[in-house]
TILUMDREN-379469 format. One record per residue: residue number from 1; x, y, z of N, C-alpha, C, O in turn. Coordinates in Angstrom, 3 decimals. Example, Ala and Ser with C-alpha at 12.3 -4.5 7.8 and 13.67 -1.06 7.14 Angstrom:
BEGIN
NODE  num      n.xx      n.yy      n.zz     ca.xx     ca.yy     ca.zz      c.xx      c.yy      c.zz      o.xx      o.yy      o.zz
NODE    1    13.190    -5.690     7.800    12.300    -4.500     7.800    13.200    -3.300     7.800    14.236    -3.319     8.465
NODE    2    12.850    -2.250     7.080    13.670    -1.060     7.140    12.900     0.030     7.870    13.409     1.138     8.039
END
This chain:
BEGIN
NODE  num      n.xx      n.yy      n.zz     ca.xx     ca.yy     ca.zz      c.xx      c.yy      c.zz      o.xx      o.yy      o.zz
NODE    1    15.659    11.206   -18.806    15.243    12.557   -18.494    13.807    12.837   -18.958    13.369    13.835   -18.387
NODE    2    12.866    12.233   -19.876    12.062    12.455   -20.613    10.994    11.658   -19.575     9.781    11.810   -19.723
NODE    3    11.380    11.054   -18.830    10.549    10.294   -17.933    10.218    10.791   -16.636     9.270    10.425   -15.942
NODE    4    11.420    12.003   -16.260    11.874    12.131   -15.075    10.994    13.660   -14.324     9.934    14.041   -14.821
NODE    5    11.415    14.144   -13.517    11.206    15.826   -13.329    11.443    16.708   -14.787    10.516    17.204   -15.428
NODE    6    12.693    16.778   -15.109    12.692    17.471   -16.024    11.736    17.321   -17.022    11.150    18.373   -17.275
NODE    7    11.327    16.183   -17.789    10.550    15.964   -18.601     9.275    16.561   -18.418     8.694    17.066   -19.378
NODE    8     8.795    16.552   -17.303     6.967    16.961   -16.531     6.922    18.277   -17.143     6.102    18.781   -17.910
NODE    9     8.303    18.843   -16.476     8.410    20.466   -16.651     8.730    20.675   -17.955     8.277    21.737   -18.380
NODE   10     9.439    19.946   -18.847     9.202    20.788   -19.991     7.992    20.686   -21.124     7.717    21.450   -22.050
NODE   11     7.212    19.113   -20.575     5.946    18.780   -21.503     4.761    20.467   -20.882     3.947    21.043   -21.604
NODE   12     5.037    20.760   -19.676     4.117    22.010   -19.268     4.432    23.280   -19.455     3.739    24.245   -19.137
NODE   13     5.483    23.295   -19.975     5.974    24.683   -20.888     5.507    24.387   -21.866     4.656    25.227   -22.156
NODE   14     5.578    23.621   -22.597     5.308    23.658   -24.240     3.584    23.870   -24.069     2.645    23.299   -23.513
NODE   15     3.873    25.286   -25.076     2.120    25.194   -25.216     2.032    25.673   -27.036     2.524    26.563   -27.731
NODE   16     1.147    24.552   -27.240     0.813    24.013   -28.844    -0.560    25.200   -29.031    -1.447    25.238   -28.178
NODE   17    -0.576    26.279   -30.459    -1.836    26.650   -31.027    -3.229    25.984   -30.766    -3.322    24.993   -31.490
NODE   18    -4.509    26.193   -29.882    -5.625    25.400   -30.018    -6.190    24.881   -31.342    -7.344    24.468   -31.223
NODE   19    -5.722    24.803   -32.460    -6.193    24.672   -33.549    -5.653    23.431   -33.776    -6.434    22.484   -33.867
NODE   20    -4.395    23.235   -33.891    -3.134    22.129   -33.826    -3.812    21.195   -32.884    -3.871    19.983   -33.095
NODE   21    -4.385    21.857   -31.711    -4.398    20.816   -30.198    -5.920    19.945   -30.417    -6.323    18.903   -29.900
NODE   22    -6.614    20.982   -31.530    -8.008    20.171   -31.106    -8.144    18.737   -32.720    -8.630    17.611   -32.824
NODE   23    -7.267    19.866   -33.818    -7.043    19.070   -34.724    -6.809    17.506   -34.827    -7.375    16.493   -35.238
NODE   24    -5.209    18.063   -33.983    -4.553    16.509   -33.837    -5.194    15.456   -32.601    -4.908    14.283   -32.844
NODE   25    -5.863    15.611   -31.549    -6.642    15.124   -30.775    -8.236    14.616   -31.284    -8.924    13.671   -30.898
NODE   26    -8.479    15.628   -32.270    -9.838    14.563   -33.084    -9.163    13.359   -33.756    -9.605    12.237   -33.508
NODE   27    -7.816    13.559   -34.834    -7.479    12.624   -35.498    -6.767    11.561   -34.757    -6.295    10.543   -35.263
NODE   28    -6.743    11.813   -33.819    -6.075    10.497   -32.985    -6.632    10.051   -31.726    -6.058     9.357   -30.886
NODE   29    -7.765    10.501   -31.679    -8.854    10.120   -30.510    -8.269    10.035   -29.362    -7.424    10.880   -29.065
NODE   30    -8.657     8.809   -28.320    -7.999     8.396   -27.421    -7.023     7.379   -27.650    -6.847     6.549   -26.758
NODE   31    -6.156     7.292   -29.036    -4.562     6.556   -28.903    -3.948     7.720   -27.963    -3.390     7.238   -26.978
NODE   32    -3.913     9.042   -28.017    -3.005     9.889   -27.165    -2.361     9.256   -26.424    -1.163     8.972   -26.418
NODE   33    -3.873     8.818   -25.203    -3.674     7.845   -23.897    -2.621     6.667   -24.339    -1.914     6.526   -23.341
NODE   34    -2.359     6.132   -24.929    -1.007     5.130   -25.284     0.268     5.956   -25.063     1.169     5.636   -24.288
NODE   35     0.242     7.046   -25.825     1.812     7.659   -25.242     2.019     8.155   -24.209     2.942     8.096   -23.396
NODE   36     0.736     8.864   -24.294     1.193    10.056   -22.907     0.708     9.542   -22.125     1.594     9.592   -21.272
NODE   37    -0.245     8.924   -21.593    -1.153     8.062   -20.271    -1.889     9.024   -20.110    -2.131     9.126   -18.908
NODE   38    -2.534    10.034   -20.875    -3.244    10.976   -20.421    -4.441    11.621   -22.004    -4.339    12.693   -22.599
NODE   39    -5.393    10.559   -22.241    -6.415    11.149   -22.712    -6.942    12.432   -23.558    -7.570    12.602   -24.603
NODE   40    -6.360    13.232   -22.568    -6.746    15.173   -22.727    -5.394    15.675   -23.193    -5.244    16.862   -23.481
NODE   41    -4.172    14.585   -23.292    -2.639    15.487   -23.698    -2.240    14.517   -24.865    -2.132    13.296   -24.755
NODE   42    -2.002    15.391   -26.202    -1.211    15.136   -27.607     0.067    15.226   -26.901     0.707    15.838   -26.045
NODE   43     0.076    13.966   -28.012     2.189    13.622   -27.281     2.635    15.126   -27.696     1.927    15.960   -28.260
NODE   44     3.925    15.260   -27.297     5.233    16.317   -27.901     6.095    15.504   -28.204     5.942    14.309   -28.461
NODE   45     7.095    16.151   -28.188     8.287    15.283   -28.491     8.940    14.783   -27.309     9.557    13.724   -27.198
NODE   46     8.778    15.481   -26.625     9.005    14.850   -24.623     8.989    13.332   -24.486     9.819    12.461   -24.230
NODE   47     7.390    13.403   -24.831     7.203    12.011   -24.790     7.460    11.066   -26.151     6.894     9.974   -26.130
NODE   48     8.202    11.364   -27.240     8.967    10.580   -28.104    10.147    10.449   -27.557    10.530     9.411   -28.098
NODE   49    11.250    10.884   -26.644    12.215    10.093   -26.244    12.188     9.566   -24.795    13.168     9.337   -24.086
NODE   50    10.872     9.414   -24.482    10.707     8.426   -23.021    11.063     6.795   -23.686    10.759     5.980   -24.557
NODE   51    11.736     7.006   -22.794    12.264     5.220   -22.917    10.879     4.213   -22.890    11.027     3.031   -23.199
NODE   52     9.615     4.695   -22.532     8.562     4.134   -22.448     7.567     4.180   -23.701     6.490     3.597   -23.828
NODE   53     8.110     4.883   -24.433     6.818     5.067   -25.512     6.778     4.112   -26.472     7.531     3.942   -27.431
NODE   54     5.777     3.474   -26.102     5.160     2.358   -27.250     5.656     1.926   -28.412     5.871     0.745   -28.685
NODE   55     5.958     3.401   -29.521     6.535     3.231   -30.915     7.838     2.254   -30.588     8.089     1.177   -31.130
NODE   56     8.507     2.849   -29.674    10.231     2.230   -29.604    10.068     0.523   -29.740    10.660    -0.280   -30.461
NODE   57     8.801     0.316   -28.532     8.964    -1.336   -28.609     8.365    -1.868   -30.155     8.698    -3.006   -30.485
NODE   58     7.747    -1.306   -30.828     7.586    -1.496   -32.723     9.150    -1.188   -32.974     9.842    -2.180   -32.745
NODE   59     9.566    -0.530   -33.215    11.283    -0.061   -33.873    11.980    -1.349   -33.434    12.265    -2.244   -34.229
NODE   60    12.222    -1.389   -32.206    13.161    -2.458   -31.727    12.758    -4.028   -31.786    13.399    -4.985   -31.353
NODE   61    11.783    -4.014   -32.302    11.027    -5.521   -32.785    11.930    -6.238   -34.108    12.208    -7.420   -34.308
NODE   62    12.298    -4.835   -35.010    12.906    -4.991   -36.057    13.748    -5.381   -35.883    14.158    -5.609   -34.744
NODE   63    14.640    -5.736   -37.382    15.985    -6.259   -37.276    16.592    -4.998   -38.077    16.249    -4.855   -39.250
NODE   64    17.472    -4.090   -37.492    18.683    -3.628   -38.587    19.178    -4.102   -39.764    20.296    -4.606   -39.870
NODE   65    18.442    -3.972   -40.602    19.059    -4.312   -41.967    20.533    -4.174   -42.606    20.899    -4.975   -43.466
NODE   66    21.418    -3.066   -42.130    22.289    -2.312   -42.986    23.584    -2.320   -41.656    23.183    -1.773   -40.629
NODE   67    24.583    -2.694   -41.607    25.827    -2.323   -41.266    25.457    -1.166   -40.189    24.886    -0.165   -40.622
NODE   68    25.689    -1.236   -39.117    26.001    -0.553   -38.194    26.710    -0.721   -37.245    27.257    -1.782   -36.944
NODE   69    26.808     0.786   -36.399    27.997     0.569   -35.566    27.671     1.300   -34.494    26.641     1.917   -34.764
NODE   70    28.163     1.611   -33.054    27.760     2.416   -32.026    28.738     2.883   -31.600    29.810     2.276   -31.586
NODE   71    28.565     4.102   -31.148    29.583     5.038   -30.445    28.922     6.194   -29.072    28.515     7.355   -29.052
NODE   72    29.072     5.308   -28.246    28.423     5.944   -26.649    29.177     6.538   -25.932    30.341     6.261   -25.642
NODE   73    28.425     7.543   -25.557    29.459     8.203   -24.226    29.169     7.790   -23.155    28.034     7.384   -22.902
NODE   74    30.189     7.810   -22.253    30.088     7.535   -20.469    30.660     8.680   -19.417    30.942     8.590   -18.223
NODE   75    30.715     9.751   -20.306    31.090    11.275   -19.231    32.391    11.036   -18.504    32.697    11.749   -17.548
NODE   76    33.355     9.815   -19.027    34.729    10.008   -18.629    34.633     8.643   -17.321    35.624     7.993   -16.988
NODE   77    33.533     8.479   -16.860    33.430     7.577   -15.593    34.398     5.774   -15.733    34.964     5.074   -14.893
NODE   78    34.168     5.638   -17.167    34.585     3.953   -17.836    33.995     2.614   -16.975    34.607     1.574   -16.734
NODE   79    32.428     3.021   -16.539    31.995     1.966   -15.812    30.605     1.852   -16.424    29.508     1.948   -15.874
NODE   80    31.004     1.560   -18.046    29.759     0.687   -18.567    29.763    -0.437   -18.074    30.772    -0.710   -17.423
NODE   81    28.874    -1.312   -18.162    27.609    -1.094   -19.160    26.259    -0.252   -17.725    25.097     0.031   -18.016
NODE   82    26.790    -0.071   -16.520    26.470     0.794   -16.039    26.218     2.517   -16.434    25.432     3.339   -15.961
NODE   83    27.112     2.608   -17.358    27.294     4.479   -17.653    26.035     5.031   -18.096    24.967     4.421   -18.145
NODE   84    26.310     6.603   -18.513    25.131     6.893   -18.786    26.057     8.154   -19.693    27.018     8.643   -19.099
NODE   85    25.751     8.636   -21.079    26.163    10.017   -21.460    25.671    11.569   -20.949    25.981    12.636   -21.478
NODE   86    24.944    11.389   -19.942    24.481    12.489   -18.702    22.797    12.103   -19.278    21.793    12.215   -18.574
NODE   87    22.813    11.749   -20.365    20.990    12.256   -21.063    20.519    10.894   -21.482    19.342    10.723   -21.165
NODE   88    21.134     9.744   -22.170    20.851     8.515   -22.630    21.747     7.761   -21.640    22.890     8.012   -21.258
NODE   89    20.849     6.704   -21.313    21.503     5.288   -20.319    22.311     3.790   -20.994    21.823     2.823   -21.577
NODE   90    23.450     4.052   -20.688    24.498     2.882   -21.852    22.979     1.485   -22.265    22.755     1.295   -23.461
NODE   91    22.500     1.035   -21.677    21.565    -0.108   -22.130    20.536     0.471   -23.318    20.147    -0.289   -24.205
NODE   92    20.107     1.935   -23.264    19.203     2.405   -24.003    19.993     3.051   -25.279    19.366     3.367   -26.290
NODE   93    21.510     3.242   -25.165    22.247     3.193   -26.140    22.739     1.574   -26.878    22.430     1.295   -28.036
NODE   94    23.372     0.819   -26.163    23.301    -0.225   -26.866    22.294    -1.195   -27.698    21.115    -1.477   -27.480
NODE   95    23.454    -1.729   -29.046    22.741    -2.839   -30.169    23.397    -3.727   -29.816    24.603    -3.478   -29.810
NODE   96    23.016    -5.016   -29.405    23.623    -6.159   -30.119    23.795    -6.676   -30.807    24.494    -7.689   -30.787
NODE   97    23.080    -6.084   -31.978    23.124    -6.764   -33.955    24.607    -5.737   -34.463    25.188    -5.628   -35.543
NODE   98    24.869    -5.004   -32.878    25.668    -3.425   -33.905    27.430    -4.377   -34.265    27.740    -5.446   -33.737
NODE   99    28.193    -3.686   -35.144    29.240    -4.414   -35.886    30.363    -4.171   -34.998    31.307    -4.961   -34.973
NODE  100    30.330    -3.237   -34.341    31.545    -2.671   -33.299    30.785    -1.537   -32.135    29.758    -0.859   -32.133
NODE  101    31.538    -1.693   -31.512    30.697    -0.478   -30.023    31.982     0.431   -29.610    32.872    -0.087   -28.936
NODE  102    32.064     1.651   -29.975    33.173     2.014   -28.920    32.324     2.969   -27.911    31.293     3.562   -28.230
NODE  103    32.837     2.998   -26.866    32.633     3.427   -25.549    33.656     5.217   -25.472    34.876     5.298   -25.610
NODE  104    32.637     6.499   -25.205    34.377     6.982   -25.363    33.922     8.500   -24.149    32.961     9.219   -23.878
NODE  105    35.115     8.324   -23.826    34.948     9.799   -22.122    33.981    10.903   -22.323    34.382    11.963   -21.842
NODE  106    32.812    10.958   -22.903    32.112    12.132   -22.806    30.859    12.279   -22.464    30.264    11.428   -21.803
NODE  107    30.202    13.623   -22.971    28.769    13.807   -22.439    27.980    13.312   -23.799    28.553    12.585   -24.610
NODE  108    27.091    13.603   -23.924    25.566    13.075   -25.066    26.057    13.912   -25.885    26.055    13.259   -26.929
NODE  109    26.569    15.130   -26.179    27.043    15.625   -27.132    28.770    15.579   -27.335    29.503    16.533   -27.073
NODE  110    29.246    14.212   -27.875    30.700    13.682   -27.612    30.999    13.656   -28.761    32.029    13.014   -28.967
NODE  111    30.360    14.250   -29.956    30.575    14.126   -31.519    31.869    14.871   -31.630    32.525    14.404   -32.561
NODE  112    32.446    15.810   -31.053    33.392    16.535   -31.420    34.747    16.131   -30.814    35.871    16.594   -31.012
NODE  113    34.339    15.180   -30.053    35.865    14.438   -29.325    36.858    13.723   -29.922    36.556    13.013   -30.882
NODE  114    37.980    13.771   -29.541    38.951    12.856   -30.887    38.538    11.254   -30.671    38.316    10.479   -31.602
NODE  115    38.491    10.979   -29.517    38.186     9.781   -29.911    36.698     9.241   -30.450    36.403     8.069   -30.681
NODE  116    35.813    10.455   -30.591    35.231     9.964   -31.730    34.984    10.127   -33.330    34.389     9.512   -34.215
NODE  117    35.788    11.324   -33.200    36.540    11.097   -34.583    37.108    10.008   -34.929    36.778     9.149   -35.747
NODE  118    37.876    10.093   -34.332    38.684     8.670   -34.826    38.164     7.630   -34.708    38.649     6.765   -35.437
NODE  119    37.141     7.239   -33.919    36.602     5.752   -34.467    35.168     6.000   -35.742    34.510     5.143   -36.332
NODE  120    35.095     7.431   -35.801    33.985     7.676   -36.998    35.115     7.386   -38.537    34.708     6.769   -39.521
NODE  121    36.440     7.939   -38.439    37.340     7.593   -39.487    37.605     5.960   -39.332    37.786     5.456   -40.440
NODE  122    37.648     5.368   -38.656    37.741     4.065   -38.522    36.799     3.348   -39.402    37.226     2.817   -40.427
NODE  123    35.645     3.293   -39.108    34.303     3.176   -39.765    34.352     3.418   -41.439    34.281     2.540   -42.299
NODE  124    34.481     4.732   -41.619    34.219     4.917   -42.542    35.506     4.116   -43.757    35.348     4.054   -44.976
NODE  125    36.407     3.723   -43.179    37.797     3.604   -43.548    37.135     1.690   -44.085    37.301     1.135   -45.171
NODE  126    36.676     1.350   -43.293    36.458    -0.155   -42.937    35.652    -0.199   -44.342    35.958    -0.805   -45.369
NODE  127    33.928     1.066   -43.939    33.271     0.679   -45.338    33.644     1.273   -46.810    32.953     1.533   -47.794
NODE  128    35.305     1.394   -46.477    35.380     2.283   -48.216    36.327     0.854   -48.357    36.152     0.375   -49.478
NODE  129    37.122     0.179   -47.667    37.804    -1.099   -48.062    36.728    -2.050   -48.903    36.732    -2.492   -50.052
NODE  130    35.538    -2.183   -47.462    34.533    -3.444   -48.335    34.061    -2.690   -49.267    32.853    -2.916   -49.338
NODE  131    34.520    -1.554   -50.368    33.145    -1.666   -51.221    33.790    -1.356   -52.715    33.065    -1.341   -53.709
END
């Protein structure tokens, strides 16, 4: 979405104090142009969850240090690794370093569903055994 129509339109609503705009554009010259492709525009946060922005390919270079686990939604459809949680795309949700993946019927906001409760009690159940 951050890539898409919606994204255009909400980076052109957001309008930043000129003080902020000329500030942060002296201190970061033309890197801007790396996030945004555009010279004359300071990222927002729009362009921090484009699947395209630069930082991510630094983040994902890394290795996960610490025990993790994933829990994605697919809006009820059950045709990962195709799915999508309406807002994040199952590939841009998945780890392969991750310790377990559950997959579970909802939208991007699926935190309140039982089945992800229950695999968040799962989890937590697993790291109170190992410790």
């Amino acid at each position: 979405m951050a890539i898409g129509t919606l994204g255009e339109l909400a980076i052109r609503m957001i309008s930043l104090p000129g003080d902020i705009v000329s500030t942060t554009a002296a201190s970061l010259g033309s890197a801007t142009s790396i996030i945004t492709g555009d010279p004359g525009r300071i990222p927002t946060s729009i362009d921090g969850l484009s699947p395209t922005n630069p930082s991510f390919q630094v983040i994902n270079s890394q290795p996960i240090e610490v025990p993790h686990h994933s829990i994605i939604g697919d809006r009820g459809k059950g045709d990962t690794p195709r799915s999508s949680d309406g807002v994040v795309e199952y590939w841009s949700s998945h780890l392969d370093s991750a310790a377990s993946e559950k997959t579970v019927p909802g939208p991007h906001g699926a935190c309140e569903l039982p089945e992800t409760l229950d695999e968040l009690r799962r989890i937590l159940h697993l790291h109170l055994e190992q410790n």
